[in-house]
mmCIF file of the N, C-alpha and C atoms, coordinates in Angstrom:
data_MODEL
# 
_entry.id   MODEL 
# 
loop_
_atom_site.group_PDB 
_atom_site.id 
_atom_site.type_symbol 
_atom_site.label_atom_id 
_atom_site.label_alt_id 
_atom_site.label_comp_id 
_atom_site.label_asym_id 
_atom_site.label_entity_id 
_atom_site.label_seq_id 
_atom_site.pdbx_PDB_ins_code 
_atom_site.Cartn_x 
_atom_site.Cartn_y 
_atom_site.Cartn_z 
_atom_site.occupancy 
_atom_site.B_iso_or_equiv 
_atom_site.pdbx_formal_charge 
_atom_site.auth_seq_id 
_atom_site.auth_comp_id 
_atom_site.auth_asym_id 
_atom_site.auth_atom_id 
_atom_site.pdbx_PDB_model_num 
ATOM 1   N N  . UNK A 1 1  ? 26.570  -41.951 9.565   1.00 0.00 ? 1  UNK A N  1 
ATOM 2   C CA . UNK A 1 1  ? 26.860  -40.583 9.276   1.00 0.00 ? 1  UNK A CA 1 
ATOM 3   C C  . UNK A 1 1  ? 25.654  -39.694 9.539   1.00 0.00 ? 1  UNK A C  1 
ATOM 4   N N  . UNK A 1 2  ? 26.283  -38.398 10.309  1.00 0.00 ? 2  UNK A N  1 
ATOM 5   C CA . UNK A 1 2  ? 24.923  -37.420 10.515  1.00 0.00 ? 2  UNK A CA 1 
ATOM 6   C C  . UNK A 1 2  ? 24.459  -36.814 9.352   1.00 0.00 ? 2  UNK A C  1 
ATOM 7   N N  . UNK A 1 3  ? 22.884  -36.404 8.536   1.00 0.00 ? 3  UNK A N  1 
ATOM 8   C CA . UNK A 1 3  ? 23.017  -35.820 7.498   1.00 0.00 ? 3  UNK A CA 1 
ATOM 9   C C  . UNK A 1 3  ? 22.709  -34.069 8.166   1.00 0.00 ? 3  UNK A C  1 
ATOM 10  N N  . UNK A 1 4  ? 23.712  -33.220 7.924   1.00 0.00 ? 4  UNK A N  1 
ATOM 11  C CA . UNK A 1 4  ? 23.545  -32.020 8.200   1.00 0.00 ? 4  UNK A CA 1 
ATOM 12  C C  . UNK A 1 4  ? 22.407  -30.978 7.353   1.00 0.00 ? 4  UNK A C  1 
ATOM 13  N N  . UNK A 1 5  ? 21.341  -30.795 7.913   1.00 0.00 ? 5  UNK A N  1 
ATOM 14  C CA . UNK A 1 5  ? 20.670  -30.071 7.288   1.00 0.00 ? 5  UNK A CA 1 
ATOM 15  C C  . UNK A 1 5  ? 20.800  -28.525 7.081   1.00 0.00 ? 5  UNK A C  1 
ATOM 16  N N  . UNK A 1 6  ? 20.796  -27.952 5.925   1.00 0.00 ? 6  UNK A N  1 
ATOM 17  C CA . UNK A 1 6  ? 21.204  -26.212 5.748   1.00 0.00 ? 6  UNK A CA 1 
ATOM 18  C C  . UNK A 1 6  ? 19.899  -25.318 6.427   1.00 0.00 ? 6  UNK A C  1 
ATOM 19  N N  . UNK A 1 7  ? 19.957  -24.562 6.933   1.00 0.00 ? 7  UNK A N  1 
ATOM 20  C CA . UNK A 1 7  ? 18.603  -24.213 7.360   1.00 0.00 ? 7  UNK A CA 1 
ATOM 21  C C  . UNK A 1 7  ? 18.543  -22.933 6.317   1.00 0.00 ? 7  UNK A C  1 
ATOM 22  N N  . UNK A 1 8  ? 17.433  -23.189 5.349   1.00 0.00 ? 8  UNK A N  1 
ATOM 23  C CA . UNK A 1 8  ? 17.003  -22.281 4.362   1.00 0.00 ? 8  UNK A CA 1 
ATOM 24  C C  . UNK A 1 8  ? 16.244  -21.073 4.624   1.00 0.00 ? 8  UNK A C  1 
ATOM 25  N N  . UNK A 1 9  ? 16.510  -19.827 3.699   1.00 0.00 ? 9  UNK A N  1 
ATOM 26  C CA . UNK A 1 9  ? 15.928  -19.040 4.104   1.00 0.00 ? 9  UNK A CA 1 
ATOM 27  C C  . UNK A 1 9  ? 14.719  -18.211 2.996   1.00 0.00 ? 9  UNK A C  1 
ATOM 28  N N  . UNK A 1 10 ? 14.109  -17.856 3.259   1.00 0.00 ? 10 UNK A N  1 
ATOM 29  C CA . UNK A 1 10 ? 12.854  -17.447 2.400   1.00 0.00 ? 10 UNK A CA 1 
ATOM 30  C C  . UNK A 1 10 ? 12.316  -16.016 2.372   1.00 0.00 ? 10 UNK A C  1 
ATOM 31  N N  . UNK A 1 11 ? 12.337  -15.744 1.397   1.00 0.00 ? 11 UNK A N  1 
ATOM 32  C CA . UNK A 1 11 ? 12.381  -14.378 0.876   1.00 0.00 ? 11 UNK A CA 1 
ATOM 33  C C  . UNK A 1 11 ? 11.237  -14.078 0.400   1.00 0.00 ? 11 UNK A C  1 
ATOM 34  N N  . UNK A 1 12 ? 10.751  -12.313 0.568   1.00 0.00 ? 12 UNK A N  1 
ATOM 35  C CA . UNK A 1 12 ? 9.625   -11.905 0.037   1.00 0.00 ? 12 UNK A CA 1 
ATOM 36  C C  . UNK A 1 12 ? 9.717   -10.814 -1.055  1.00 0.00 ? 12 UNK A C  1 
ATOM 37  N N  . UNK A 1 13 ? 10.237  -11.215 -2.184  1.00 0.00 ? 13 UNK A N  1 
ATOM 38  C CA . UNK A 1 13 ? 10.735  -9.951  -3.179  1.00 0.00 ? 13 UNK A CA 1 
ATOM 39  C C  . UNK A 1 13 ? 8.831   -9.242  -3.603  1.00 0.00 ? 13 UNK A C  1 
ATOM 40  N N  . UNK A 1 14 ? 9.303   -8.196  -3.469  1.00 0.00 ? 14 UNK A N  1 
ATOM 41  C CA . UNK A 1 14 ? 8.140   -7.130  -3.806  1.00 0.00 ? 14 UNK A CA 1 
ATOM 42  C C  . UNK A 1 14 ? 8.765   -6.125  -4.912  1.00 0.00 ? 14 UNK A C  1 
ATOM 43  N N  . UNK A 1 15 ? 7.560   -6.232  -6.223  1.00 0.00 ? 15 UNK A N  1 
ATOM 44  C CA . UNK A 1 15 ? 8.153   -5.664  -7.193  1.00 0.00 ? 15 UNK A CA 1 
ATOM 45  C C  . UNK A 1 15 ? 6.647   -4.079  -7.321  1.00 0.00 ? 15 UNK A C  1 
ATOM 46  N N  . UNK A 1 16 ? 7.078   -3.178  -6.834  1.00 0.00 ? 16 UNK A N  1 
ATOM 47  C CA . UNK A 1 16 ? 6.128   -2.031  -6.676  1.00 0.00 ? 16 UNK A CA 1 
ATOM 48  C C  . UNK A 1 16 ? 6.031   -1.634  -8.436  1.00 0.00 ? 16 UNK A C  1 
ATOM 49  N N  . UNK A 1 17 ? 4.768   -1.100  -9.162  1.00 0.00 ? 17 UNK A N  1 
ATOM 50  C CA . UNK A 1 17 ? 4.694   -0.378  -10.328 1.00 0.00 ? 17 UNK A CA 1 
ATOM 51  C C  . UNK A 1 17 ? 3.061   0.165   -9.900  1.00 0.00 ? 17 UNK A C  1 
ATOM 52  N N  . UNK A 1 18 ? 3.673   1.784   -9.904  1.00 0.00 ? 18 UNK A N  1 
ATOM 53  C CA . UNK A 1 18 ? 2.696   2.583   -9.891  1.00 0.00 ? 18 UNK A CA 1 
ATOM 54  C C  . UNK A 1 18 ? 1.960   3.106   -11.696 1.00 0.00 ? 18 UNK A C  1 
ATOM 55  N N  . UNK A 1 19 ? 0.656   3.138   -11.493 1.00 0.00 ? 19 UNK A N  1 
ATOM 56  C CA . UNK A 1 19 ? -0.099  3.331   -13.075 1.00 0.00 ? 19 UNK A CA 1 
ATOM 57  C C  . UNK A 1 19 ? -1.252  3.760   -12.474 1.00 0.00 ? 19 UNK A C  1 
ATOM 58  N N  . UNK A 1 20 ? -1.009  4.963   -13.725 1.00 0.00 ? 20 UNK A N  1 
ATOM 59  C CA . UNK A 1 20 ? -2.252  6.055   -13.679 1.00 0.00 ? 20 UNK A CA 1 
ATOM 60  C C  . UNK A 1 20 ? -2.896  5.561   -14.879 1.00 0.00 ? 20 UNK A C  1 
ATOM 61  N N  . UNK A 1 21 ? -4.278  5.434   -14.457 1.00 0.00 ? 21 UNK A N  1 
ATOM 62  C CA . UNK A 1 21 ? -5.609  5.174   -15.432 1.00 0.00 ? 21 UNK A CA 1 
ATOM 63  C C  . UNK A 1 21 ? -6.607  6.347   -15.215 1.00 0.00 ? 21 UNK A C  1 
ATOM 64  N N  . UNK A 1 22 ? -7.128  6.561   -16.399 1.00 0.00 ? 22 UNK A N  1 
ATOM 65  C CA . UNK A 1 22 ? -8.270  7.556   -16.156 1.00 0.00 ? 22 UNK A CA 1 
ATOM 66  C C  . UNK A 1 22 ? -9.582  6.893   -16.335 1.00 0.00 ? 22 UNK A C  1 
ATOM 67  N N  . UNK A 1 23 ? -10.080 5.623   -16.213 1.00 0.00 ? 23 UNK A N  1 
ATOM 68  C CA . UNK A 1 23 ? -11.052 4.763   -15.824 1.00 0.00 ? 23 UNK A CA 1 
ATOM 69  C C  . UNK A 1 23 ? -10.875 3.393   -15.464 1.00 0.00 ? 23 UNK A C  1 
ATOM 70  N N  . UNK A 1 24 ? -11.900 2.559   -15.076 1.00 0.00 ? 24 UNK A N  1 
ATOM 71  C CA . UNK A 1 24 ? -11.179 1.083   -14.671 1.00 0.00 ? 24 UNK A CA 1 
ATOM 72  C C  . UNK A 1 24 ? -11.320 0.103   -15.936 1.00 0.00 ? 24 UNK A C  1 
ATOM 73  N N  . UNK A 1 25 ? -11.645 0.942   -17.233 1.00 0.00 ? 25 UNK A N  1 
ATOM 74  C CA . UNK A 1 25 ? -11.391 0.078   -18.561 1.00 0.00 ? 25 UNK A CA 1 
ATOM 75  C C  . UNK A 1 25 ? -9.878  -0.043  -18.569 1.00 0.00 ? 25 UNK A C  1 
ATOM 76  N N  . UNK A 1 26 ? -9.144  1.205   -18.833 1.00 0.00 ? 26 UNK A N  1 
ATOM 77  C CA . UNK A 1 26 ? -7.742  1.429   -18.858 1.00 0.00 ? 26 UNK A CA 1 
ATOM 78  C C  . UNK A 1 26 ? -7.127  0.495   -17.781 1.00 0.00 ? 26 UNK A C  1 
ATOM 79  N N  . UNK A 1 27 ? -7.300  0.511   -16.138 1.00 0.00 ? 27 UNK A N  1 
ATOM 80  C CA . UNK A 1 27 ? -6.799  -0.148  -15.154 1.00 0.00 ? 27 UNK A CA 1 
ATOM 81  C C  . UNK A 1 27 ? -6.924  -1.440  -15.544 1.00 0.00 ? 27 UNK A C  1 
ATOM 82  N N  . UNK A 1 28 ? -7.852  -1.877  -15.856 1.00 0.00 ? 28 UNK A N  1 
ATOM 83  C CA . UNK A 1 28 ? -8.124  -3.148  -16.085 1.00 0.00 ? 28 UNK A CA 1 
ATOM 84  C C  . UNK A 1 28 ? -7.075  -4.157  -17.771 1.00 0.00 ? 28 UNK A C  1 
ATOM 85  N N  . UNK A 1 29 ? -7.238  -3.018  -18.435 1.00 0.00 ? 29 UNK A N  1 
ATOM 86  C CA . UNK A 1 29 ? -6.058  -2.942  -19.237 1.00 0.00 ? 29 UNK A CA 1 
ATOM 87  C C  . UNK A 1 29 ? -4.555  -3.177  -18.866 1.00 0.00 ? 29 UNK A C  1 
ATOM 88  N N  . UNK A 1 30 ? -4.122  -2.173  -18.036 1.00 0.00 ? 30 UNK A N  1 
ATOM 89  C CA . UNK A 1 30 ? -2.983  -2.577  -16.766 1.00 0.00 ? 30 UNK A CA 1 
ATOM 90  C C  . UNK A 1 30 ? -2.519  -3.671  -16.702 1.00 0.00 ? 30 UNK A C  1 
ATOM 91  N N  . UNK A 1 31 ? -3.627  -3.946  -15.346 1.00 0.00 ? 31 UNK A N  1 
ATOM 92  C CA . UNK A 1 31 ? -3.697  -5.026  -15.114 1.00 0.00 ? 31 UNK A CA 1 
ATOM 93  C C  . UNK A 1 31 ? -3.710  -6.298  -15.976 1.00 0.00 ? 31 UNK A C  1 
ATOM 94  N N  . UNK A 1 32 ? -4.380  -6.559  -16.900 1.00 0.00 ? 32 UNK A N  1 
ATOM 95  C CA . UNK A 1 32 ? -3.813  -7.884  -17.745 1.00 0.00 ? 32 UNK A CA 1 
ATOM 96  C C  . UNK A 1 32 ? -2.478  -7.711  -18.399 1.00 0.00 ? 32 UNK A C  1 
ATOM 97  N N  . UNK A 1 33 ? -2.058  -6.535  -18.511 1.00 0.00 ? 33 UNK A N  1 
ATOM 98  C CA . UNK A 1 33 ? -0.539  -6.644  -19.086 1.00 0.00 ? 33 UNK A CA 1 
ATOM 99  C C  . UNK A 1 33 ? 0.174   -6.914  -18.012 1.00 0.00 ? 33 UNK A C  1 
ATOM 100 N N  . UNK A 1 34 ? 0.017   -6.400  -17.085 1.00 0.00 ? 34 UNK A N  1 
ATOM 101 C CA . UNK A 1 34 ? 0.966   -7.253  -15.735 1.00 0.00 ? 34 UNK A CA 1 
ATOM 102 C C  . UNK A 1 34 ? 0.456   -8.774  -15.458 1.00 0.00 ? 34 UNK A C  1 
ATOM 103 N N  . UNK A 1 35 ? -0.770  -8.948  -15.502 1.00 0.00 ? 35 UNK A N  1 
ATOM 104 C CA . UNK A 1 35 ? -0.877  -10.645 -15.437 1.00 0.00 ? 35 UNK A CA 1 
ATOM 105 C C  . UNK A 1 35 ? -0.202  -11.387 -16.382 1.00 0.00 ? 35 UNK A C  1 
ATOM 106 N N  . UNK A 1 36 ? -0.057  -11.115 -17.549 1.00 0.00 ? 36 UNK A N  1 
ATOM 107 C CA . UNK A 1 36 ? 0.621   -11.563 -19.027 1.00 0.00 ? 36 UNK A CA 1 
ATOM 108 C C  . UNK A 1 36 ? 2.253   -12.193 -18.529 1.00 0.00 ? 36 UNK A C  1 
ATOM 109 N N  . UNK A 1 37 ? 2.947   -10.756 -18.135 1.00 0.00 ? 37 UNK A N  1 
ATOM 110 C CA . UNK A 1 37 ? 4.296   -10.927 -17.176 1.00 0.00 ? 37 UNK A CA 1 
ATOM 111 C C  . UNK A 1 37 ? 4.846   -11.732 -16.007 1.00 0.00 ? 37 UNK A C  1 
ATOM 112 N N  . UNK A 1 38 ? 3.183   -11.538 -15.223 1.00 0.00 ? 38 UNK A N  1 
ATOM 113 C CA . UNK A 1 38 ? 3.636   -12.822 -14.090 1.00 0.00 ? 38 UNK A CA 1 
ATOM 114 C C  . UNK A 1 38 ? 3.527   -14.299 -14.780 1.00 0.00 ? 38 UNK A C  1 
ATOM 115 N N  . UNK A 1 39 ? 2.695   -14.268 -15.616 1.00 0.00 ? 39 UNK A N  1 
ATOM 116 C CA . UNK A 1 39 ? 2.757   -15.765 -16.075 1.00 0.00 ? 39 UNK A CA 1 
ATOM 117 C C  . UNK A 1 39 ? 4.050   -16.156 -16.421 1.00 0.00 ? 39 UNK A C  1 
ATOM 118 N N  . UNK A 1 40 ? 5.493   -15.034 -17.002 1.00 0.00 ? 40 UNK A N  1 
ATOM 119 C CA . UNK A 1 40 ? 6.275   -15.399 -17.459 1.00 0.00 ? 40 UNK A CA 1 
ATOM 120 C C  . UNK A 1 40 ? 7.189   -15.588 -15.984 1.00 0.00 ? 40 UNK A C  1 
ATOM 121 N N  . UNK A 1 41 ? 7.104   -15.086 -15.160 1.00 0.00 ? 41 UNK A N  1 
ATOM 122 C CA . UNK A 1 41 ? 7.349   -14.841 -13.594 1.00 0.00 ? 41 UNK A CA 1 
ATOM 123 C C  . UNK A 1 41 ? 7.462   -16.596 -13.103 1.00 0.00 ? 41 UNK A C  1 
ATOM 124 N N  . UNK A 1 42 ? 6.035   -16.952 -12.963 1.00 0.00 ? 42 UNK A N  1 
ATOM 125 C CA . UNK A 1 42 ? 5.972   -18.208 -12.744 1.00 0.00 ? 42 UNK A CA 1 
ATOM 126 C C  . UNK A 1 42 ? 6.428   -19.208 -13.208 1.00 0.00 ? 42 UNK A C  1 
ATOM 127 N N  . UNK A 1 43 ? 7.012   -19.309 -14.423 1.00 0.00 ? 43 UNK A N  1 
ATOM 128 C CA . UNK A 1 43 ? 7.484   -20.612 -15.049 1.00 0.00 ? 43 UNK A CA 1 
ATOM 129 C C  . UNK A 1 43 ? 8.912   -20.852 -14.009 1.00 0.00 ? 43 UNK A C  1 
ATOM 130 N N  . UNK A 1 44 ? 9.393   -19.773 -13.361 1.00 0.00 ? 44 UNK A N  1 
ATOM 131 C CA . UNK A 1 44 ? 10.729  -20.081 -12.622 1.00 0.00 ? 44 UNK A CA 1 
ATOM 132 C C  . UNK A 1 44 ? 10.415  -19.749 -11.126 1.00 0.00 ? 44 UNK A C  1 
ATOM 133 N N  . UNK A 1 45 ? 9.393   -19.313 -11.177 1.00 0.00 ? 45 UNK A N  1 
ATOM 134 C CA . UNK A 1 45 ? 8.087   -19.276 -9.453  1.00 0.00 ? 45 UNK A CA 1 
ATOM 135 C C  . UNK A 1 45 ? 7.099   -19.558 -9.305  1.00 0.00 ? 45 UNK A C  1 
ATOM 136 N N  . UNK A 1 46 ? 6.643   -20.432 -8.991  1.00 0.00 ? 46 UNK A N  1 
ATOM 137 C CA . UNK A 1 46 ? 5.512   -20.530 -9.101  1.00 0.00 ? 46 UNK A CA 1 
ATOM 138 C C  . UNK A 1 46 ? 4.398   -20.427 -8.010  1.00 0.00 ? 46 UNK A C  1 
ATOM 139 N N  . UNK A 1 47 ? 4.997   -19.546 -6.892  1.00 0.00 ? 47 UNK A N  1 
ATOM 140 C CA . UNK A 1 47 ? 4.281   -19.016 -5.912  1.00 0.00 ? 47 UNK A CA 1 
ATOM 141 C C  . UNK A 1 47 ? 3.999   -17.859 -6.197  1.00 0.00 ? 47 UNK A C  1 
ATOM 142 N N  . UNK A 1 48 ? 4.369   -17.310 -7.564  1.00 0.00 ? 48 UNK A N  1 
ATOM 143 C CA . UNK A 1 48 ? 4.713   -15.353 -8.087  1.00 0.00 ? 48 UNK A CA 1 
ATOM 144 C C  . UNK A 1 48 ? 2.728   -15.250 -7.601  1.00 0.00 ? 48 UNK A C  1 
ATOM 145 N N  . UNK A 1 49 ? 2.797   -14.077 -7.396  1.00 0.00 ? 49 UNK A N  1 
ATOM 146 C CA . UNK A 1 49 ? 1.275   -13.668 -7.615  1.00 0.00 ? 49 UNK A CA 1 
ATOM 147 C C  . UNK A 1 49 ? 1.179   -12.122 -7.610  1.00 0.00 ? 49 UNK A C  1 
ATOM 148 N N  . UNK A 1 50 ? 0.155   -11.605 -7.867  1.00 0.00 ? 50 UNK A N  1 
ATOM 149 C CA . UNK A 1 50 ? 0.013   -10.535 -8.040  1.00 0.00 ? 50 UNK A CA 1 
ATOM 150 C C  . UNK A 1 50 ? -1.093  -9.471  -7.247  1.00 0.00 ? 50 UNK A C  1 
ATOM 151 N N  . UNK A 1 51 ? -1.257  -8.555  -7.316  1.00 0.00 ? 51 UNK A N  1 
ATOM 152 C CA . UNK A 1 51 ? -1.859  -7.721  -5.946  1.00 0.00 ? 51 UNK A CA 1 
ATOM 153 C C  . UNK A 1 51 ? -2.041  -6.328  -6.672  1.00 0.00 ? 51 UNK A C  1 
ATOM 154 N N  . UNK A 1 52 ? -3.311  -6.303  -6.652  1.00 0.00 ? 52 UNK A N  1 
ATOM 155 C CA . UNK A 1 52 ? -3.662  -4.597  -7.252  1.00 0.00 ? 52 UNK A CA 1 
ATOM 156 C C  . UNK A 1 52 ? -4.408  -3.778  -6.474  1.00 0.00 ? 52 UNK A C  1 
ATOM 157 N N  . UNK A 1 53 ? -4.088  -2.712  -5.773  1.00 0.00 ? 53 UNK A N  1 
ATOM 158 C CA . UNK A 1 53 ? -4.882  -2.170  -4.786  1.00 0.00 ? 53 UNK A CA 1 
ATOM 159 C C  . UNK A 1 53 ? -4.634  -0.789  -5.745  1.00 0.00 ? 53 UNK A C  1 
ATOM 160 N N  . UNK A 1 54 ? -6.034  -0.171  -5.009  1.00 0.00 ? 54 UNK A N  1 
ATOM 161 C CA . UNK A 1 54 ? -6.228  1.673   -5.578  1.00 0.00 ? 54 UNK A CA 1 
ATOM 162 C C  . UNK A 1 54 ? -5.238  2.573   -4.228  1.00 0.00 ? 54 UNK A C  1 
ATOM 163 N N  . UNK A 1 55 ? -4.665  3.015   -4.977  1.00 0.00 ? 55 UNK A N  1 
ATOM 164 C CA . UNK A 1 55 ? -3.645  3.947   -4.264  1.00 0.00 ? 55 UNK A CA 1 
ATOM 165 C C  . UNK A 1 55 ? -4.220  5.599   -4.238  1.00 0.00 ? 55 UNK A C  1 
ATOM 166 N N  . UNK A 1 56 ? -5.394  6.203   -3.651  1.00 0.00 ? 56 UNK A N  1 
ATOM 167 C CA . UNK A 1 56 ? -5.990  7.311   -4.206  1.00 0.00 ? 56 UNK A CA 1 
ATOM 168 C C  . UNK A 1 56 ? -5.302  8.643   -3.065  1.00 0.00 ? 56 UNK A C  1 
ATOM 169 N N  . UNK A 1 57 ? -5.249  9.408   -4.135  1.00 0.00 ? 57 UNK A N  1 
ATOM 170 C CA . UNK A 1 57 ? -4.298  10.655  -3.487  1.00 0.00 ? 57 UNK A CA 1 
ATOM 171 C C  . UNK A 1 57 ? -4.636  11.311  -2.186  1.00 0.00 ? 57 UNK A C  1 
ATOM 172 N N  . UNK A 1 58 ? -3.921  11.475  -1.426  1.00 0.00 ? 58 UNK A N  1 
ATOM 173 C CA . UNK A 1 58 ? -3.874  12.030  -0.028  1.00 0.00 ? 58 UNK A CA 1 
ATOM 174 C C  . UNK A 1 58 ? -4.722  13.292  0.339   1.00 0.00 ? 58 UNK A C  1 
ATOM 175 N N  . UNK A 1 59 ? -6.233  13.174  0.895   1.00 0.00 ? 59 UNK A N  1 
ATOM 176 C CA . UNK A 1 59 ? -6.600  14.183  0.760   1.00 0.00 ? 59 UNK A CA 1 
ATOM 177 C C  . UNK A 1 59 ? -6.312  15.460  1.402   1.00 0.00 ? 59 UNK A C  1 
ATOM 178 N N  . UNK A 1 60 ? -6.434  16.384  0.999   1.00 0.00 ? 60 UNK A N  1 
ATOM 179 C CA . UNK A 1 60 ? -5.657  18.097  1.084   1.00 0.00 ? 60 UNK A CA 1 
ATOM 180 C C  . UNK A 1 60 ? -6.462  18.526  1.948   1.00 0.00 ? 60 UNK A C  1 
ATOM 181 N N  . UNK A 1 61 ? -6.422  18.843  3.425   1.00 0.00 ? 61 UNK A N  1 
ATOM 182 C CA . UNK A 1 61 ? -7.454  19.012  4.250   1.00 0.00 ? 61 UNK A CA 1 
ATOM 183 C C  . UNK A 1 61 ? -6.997  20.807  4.801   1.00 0.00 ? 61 UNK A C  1 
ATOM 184 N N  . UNK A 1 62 ? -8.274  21.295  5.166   1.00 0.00 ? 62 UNK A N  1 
ATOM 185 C CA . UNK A 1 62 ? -8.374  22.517  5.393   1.00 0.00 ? 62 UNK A CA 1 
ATOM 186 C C  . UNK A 1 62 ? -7.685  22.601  6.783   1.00 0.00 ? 62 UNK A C  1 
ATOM 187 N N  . UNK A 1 63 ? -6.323  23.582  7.122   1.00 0.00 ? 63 UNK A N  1 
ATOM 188 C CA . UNK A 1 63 ? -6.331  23.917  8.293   1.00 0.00 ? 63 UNK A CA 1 
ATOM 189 C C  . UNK A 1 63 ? -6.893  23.951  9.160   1.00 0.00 ? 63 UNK A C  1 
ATOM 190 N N  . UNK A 1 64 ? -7.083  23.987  10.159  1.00 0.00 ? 64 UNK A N  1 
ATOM 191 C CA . UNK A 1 64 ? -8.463  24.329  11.233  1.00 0.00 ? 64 UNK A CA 1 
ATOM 192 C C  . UNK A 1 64 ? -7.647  25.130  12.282  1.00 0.00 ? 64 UNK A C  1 
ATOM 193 N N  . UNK A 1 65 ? -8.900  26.378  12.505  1.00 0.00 ? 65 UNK A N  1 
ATOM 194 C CA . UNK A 1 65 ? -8.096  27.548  12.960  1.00 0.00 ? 65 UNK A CA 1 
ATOM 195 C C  . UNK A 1 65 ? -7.561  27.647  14.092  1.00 0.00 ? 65 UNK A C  1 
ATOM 196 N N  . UNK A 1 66 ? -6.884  28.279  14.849  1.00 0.00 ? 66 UNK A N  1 
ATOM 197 C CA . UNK A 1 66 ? -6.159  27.788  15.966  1.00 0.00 ? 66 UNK A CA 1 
ATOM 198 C C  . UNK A 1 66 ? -7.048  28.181  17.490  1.00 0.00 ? 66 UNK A C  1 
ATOM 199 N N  . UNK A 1 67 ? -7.701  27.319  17.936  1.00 0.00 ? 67 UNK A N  1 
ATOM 200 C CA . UNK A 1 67 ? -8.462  27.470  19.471  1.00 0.00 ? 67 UNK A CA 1 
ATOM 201 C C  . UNK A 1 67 ? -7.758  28.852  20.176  1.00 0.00 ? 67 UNK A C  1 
ATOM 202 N N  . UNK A 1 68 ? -8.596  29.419  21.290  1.00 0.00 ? 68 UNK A N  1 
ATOM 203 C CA . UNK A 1 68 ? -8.056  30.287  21.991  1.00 0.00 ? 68 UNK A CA 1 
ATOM 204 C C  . UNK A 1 68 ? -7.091  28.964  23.111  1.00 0.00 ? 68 UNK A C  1 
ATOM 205 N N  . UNK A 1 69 ? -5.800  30.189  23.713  1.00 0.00 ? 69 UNK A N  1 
ATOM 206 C CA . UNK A 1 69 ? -5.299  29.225  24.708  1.00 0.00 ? 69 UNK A CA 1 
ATOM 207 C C  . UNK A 1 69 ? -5.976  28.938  25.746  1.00 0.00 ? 69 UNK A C  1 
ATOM 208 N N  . UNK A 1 70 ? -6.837  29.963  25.857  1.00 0.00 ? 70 UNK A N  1 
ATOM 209 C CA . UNK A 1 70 ? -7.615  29.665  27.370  1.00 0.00 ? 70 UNK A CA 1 
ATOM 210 C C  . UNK A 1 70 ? -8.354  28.094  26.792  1.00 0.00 ? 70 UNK A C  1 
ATOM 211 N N  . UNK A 1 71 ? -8.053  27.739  25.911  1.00 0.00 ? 71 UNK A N  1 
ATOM 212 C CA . UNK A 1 71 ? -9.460  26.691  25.798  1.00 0.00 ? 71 UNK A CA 1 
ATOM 213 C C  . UNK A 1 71 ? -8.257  24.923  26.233  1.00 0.00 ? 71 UNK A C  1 
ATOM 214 N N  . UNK A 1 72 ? -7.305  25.532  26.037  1.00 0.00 ? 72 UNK A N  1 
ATOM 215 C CA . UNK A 1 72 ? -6.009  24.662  26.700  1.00 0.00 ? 72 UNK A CA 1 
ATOM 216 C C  . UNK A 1 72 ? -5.287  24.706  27.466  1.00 0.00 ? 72 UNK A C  1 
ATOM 217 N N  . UNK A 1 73 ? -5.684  25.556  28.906  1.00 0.00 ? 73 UNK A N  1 
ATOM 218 C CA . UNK A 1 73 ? -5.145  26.315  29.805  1.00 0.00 ? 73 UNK A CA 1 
ATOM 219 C C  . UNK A 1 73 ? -5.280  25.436  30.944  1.00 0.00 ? 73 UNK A C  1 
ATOM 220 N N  . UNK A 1 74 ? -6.529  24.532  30.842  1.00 0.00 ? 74 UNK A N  1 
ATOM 221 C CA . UNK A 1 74 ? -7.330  23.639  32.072  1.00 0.00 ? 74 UNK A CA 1 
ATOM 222 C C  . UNK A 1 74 ? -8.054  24.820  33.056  1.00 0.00 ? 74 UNK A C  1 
ATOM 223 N N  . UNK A 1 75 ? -8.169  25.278  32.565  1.00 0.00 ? 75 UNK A N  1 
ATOM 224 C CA . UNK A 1 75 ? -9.310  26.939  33.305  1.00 0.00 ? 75 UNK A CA 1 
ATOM 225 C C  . UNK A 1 75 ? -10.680 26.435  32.940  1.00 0.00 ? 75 UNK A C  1 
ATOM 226 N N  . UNK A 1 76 ? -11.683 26.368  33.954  1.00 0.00 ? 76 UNK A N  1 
ATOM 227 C CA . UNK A 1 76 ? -13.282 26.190  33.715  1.00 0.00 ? 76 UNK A CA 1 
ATOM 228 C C  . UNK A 1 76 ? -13.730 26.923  33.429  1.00 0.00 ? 76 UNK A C  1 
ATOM 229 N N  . UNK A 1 77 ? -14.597 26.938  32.514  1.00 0.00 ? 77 UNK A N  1 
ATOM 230 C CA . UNK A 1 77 ? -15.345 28.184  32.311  1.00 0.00 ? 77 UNK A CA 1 
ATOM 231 C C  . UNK A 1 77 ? -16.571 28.678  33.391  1.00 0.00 ? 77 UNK A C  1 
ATOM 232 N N  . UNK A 1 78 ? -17.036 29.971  32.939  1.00 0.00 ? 78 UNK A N  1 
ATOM 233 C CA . UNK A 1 78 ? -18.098 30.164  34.692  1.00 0.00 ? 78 UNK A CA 1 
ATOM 234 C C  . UNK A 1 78 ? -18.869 30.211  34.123  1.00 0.00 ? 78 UNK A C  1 
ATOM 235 N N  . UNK A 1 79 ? -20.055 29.717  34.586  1.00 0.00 ? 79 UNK A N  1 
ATOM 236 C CA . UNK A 1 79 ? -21.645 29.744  34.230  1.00 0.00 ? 79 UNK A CA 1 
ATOM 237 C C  . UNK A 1 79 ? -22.288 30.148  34.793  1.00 0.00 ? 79 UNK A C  1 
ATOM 238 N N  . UNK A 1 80 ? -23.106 31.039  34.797  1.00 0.00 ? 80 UNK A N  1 
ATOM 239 C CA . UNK A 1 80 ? -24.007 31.655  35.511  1.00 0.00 ? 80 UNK A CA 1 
ATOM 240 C C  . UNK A 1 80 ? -25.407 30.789  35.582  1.00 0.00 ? 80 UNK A C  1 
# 
């Protein structure tokens, strides 16, 4: 008899939680309450792991004023 093998498939569940700290005492605080959770994670995964990166706000950048067209025209300038 042939044994038919299932071809399995493997999944990457990503569980996102955004947290605002106002120092890395607090973050760090966070963070062990989410380590606390994955431990409970792992007893039924035990590949679970965890990943903390700084997510810092998008900086707000100054317009910059708009060139003359001649300067995008492909016109040389003349030099004397």
């Amino acid at each position: 008899m042939e044994t038919s093998s299932m071809p399995t498939i493997r999944l990457r569940v990503t569980i996102s939680v955004d947290v605002e700290a106002t120092d890395f005492l607090e973050a760090a605080e966070h963070q062990k309450r989410l380590q606390t959770y994955l431990s409970s994670l792992r007893s039924e995964y035990p590949e679970a792991s965890l990943s903390v990166r700084d997510r810092r706000a998008p900086r707000i950048e100054r317009s910059r004023p708009v060139r003359a067209m001649h300067a995008r025209s492909g016109k040389l300038n003349v030099y004397e």
